[in-house]
Backbone as CSV, one residue per row, in Angstrom:
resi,resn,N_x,N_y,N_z,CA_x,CA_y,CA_z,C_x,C_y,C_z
1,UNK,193.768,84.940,122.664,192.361,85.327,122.828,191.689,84.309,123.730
2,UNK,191.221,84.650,124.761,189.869,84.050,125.191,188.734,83.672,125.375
3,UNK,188.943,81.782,124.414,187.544,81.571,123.839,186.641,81.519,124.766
4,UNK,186.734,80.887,126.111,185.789,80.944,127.013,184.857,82.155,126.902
5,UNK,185.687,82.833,127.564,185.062,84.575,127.329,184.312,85.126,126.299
6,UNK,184.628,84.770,125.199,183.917,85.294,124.466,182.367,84.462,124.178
7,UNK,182.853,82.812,123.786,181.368,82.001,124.316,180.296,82.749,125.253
8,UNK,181.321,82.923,126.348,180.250,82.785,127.414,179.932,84.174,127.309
9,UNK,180.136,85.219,126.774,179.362,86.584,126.576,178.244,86.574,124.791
10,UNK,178.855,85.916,124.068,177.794,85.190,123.095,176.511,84.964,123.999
11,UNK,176.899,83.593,124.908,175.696,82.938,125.266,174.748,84.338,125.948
12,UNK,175.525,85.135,126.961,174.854,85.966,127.826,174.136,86.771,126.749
13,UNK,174.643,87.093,125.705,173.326,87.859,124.874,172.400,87.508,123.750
14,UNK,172.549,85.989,123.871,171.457,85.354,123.470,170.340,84.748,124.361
15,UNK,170.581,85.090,125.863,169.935,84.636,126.883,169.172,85.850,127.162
16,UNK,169.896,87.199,126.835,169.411,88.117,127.003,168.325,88.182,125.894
17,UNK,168.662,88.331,124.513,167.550,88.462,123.800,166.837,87.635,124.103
18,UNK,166.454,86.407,124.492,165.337,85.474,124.402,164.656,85.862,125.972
19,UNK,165.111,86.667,126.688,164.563,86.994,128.037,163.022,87.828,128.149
20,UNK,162.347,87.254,128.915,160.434,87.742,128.763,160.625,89.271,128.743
21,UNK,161.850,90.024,129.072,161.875,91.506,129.238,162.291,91.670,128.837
22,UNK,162.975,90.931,127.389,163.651,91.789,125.972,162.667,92.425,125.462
23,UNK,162.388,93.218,124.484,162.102,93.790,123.690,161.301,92.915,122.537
24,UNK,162.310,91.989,121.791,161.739,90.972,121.092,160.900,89.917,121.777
25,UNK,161.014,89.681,122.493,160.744,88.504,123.184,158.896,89.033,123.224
26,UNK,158.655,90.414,123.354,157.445,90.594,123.813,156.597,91.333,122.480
27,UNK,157.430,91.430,121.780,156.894,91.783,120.348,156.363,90.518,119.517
28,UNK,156.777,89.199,120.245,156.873,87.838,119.451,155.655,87.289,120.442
29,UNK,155.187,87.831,121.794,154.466,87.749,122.183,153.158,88.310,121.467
30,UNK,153.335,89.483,121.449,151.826,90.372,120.945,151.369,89.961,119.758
31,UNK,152.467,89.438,118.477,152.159,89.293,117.395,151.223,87.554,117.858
32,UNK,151.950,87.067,118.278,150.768,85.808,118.756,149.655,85.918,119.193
33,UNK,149.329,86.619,119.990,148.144,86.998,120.779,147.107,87.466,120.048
34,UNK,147.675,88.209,118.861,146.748,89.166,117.589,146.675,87.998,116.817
35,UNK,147.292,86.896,116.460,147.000,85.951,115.747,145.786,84.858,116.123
36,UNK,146.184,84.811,117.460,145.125,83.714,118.023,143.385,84.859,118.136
37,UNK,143.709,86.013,118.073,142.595,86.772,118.668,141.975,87.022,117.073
38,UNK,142.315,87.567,116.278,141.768,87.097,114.645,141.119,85.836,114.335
39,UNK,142.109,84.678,114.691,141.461,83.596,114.032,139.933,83.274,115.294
40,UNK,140.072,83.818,116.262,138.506,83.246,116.762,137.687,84.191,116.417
41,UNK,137.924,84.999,116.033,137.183,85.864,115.272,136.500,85.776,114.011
42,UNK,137.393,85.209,113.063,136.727,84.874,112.049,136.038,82.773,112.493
43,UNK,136.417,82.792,113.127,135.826,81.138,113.352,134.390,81.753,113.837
44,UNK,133.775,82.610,114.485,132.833,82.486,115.093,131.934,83.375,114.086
45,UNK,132.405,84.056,113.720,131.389,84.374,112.193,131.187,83.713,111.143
46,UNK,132.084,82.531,111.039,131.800,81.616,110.560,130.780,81.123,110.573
47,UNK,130.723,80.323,112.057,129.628,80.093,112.633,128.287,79.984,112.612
48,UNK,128.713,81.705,112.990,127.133,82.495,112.984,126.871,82.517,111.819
49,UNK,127.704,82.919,110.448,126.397,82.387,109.331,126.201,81.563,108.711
50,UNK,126.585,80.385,109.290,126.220,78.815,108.895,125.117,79.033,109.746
51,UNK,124.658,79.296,111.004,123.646,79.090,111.590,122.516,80.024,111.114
52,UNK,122.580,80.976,110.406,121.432,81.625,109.574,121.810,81.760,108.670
53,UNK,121.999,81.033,107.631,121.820,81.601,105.961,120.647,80.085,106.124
54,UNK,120.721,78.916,106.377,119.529,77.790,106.688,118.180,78.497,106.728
55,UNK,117.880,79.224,107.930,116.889,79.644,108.388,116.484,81.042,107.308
56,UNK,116.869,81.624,106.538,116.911,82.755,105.861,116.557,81.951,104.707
57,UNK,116.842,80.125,104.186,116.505,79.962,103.166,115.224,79.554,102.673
58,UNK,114.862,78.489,104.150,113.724,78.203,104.571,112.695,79.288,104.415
59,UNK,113.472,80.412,105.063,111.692,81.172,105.018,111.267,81.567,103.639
60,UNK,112.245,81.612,102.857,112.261,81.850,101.812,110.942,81.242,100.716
61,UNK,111.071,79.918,101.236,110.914,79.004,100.335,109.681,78.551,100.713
62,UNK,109.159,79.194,101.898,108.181,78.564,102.243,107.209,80.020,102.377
63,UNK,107.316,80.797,101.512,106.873,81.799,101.226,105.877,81.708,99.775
64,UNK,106.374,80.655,99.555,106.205,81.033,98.086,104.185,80.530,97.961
65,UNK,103.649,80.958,96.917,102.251,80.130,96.837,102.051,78.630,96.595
66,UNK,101.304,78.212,97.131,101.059,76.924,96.711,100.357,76.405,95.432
67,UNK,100.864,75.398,94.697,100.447,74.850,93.445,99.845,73.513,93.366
68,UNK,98.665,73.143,93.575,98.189,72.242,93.658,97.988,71.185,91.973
69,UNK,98.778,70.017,92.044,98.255,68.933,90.446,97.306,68.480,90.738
70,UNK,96.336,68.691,89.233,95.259,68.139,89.064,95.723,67.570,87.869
71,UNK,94.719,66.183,87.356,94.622,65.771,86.553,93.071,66.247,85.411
72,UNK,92.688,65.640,84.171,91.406,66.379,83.625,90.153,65.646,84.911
73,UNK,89.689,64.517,85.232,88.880,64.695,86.037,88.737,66.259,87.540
74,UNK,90.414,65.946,87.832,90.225,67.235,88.812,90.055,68.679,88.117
75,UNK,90.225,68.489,87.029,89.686,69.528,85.528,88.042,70.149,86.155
76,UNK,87.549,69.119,85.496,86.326,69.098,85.689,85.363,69.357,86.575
77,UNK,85.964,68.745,88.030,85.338,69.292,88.941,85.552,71.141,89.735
78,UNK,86.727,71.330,88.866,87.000,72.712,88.769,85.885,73.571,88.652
79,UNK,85.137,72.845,87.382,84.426,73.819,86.633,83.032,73.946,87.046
80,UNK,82.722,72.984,88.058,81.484,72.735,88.478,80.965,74.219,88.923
81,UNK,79.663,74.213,88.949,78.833,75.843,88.863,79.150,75.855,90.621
82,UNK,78.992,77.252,91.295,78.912,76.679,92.913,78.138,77.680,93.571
83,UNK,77.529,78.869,92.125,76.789,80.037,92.612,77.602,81.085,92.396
84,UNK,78.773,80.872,92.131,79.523,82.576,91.686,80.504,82.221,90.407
85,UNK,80.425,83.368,89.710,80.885,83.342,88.379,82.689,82.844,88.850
86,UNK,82.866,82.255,87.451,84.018,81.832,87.651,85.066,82.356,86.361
87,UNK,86.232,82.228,86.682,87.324,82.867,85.357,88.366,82.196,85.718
88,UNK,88.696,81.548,84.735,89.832,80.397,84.602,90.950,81.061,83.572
89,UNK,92.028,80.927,83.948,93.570,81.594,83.149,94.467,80.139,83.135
90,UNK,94.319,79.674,81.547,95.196,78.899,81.645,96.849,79.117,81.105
91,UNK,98.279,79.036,81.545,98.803,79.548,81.097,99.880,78.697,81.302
92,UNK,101.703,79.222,81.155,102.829,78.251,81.119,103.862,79.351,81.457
93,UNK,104.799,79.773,82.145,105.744,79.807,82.219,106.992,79.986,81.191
94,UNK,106.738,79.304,80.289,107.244,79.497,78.916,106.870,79.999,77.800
95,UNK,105.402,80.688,78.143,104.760,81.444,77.247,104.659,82.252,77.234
96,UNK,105.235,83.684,76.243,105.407,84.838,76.621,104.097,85.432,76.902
97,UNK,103.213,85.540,75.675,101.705,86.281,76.262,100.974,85.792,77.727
98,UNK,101.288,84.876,78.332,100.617,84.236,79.314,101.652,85.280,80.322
99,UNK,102.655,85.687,80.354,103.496,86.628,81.292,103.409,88.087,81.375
100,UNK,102.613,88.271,79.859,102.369,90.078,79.702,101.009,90.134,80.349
101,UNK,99.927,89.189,80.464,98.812,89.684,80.632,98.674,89.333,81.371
102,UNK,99.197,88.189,82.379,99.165,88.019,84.158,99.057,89.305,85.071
103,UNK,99.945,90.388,84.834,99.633,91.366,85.351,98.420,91.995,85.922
104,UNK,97.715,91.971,84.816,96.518,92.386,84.473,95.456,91.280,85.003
105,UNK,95.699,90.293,85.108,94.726,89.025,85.175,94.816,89.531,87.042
106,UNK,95.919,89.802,87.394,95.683,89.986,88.650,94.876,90.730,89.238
107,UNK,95.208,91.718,88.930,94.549,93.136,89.300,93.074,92.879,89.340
108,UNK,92.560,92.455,88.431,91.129,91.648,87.573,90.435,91.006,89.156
109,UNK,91.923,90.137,89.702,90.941,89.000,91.053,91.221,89.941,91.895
110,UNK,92.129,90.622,91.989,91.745,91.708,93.327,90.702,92.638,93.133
111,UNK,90.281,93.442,92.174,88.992,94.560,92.330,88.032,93.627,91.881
112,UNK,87.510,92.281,91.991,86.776,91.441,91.737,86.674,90.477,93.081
113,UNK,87.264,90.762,93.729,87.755,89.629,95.242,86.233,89.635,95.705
114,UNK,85.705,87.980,96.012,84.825,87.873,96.593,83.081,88.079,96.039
115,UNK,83.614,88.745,94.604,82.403,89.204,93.568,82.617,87.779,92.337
116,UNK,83.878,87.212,92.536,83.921,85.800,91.193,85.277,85.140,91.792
117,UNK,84.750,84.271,91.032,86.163,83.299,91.832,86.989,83.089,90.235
118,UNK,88.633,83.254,91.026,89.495,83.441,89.620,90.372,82.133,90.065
119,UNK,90.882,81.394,89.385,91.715,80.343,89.385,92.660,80.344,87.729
120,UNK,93.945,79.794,88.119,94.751,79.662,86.975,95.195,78.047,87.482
121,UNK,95.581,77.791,85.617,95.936,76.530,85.539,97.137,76.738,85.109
122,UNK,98.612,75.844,85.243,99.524,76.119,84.595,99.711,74.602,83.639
123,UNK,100.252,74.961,82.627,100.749,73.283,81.737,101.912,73.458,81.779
124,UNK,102.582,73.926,82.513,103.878,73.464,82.507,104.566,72.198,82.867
125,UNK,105.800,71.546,83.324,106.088,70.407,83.470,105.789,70.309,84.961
126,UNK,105.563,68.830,85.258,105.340,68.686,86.326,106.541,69.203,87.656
127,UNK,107.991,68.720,87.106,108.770,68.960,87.824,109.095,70.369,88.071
128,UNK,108.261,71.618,87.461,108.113,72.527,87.969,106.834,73.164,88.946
129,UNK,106.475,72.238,89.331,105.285,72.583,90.301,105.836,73.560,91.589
130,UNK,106.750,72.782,91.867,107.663,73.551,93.027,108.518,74.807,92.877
131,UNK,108.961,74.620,91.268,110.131,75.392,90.918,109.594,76.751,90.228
132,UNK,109.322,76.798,89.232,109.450,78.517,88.185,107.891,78.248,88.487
133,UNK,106.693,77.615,88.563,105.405,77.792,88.418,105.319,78.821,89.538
134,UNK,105.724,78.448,90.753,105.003,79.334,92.245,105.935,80.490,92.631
135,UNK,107.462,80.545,91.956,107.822,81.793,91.813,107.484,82.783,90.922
136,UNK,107.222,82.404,89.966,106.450,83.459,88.910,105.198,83.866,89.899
137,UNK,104.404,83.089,90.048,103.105,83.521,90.791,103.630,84.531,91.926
138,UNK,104.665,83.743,92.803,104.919,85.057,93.615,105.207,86.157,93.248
139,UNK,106.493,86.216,92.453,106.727,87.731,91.616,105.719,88.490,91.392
140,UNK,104.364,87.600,90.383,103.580,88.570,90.262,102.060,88.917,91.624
141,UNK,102.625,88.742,92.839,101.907,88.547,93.770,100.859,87.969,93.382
142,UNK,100.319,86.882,93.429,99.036,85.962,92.948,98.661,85.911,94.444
143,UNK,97.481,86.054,94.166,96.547,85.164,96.001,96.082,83.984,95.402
144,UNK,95.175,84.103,93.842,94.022,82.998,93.418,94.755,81.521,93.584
145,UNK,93.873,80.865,93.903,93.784,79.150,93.793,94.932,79.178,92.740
146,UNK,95.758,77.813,92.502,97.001,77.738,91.550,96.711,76.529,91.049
147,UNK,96.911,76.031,90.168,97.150,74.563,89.989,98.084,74.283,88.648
148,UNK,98.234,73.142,88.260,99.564,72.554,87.402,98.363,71.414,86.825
149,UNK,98.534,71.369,85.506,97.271,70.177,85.015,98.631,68.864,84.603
150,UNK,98.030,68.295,85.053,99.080,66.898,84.288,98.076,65.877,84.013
151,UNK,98.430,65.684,82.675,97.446,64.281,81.801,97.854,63.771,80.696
152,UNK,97.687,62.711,80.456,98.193,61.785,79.714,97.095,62.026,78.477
153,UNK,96.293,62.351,78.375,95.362,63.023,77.128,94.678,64.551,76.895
154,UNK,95.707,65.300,76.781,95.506,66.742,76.816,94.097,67.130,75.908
155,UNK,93.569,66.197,74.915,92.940,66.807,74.314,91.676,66.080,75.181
156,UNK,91.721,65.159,75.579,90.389,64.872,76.599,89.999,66.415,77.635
157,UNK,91.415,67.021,78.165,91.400,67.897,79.037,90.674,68.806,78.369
158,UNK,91.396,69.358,77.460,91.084,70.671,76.704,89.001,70.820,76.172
159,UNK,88.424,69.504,75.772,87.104,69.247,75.481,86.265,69.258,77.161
160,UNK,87.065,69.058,78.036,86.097,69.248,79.789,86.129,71.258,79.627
161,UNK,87.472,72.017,78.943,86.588,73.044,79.457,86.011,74.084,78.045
162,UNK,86.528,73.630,76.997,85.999,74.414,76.102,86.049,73.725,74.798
163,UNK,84.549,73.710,73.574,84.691,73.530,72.583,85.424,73.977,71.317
164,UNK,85.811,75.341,71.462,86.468,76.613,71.257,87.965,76.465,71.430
165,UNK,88.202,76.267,72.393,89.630,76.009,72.581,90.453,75.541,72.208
166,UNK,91.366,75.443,71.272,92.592,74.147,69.924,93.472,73.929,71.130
167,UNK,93.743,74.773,71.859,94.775,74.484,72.857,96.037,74.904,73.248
168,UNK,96.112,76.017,72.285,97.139,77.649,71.904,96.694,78.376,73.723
169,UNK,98.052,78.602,73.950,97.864,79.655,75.308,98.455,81.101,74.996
170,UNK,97.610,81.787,75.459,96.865,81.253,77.039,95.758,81.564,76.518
171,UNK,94.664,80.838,77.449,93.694,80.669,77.187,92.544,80.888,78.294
172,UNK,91.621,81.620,78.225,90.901,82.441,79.250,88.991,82.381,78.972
173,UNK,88.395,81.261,80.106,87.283,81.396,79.617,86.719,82.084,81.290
174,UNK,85.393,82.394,80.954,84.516,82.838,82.173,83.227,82.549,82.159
175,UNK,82.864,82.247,83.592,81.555,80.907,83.373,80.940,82.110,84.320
176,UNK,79.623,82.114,84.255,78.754,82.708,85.368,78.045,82.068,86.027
177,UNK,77.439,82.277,87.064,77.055,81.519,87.974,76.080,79.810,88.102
178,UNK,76.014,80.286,86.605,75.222,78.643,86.277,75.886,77.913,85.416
179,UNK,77.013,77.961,85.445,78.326,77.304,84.587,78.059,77.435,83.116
180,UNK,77.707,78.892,82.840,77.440,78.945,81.329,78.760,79.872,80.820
181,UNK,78.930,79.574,79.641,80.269,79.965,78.762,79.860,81.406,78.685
182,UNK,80.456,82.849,79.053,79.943,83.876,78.975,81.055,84.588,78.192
183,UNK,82.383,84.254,77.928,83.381,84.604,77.296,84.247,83.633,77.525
184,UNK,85.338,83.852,76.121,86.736,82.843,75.871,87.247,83.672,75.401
185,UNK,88.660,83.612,75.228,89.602,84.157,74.398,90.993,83.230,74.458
186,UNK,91.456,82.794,73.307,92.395,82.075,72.872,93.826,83.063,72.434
187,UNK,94.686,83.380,73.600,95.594,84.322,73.048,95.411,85.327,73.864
188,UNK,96.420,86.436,73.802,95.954,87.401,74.923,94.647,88.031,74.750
189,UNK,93.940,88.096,76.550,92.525,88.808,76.280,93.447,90.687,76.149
190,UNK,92.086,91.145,76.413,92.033,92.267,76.013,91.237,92.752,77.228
191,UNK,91.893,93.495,78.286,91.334,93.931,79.956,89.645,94.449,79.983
192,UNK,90.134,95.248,78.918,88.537,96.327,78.934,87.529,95.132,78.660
193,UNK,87.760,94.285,77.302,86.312,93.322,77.055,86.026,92.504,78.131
194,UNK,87.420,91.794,78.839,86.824,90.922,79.943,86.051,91.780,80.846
195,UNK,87.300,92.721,81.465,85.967,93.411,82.161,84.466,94.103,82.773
196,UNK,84.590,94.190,81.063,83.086,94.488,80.356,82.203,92.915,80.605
197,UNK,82.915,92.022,80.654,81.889,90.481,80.636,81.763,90.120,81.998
198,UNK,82.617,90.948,82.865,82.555,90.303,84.101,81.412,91.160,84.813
199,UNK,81.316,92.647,84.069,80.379,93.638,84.705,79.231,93.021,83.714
200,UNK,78.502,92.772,83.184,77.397,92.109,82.651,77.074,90.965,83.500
201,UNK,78.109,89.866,83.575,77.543,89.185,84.319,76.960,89.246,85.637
202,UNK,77.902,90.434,86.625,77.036,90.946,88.029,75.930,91.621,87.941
203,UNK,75.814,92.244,86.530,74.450,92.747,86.200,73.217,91.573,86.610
204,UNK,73.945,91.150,85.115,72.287,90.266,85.349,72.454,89.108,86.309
205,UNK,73.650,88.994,87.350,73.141,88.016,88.217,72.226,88.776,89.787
206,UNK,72.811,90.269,89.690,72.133,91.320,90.765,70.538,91.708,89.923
207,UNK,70.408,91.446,88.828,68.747,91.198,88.747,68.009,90.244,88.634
208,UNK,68.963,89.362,88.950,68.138,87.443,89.513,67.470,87.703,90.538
209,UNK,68.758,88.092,90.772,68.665,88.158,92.803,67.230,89.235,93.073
210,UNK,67.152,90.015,92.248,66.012,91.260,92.851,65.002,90.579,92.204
211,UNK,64.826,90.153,91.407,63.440,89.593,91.286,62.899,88.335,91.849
212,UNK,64.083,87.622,92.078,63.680,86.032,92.744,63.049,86.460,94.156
213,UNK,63.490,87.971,94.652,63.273,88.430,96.335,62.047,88.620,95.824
214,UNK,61.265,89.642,94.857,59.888,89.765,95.015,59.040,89.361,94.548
215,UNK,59.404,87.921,94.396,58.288,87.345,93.670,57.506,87.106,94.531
């Protein structure tokens, strides 16, 4: 037998298969080409949503309402008279009745917008000023003024806005235009009575107004 010969026809068809115009040779091509063409594919969507889920979180977050801390002096100057009736909602986040009747408290400063000024206080923890206080408010679309009370003597606080008040939430008073106590309620109000106190009070502050004109 002739080993030469046979070597050297071995080699010739392993030169052949590995040749750019085998068959394999170009199947081992394409499968590469689909490999490299996938992976930049997923690299660049990668990418792209590293470069917006940032910007998608941001807006997010900077959506939300603002919550301003006061302490009881900034209490106080809350309450100062300024010519339009006022209605204060104090409430928490962790309090269930303060979450059923927000609803309602809203609705209250929108068909009231510009006729009384509505503000809520929250007692929740401070380190939620940022966190569950101004998403709740958003959820329940709030526009009114926001604030977070923080004090080192709650019951000093609680005596700046009501004698009435033990300090059970939520807690809901309404001042009319000369910073007089015109209603409280300790616990959930009740829509119709406030409402009823808020329409008395435009009463008789729209017959100030008409008689102070003709005197």
């Amino acid at each position: 037998m002739n080993t030469k010969k046979i070597y050297s026809d071995e080699r010739k068809q392993r030169n052949n298969f590995l040749s750019p115009r085998s068959p394999f040779f170009s199947l081992v091509i394409s499968v590469f080409c689909l490999s490299l063409f996938f992976l930049f594919a997923c690299q660049s969507q990668t990418q792209t949503s590293n470069k917006t889920t940032p910007a998608a979180k941001t807006e997010t977050v900077s959506n939300l309402p603002k919550v301003t801390q006061i302490d009881a002096p900034g209490l106080k100057n809350l309450l100062k008279p300024n010519g339009r009736p006022l209605l204060i909602n104090f409430w928490a986040t962790w309090c269930g009745p303060c979450r059923e009747e927000f609803p309602d408290l809203v609705k209250i400063g929108t068909d009231y917008k510009g006729k009384i000024d509505l503000i809520t206080v929250s007692l929740d923890e401070l380190s939620e000023i940022n966190g569950d206080v101004p998403k709740f408010l958003a959820q329940m679309k709030s526009e009114s003024p926001a604030y977070l009370l923080k004090t080192p003597d709650e019951g000093a606080a609680i005596g700046v806005v009501s004698k009435d008040w033990q300090g059970g939430l939520p807690f809901t008073i309404l001042f009319n235009a000369q910073g007089e106590t015109i209603y409280s309620k300790q616990g959930k109000f009740k829509t119709d009575v406030l409402v009823a106190a808020i329409e008395k009070i435009l009463t008789v502050q729209s017959q100030r107004s008409s008689e102070t004109k003709y005197q």
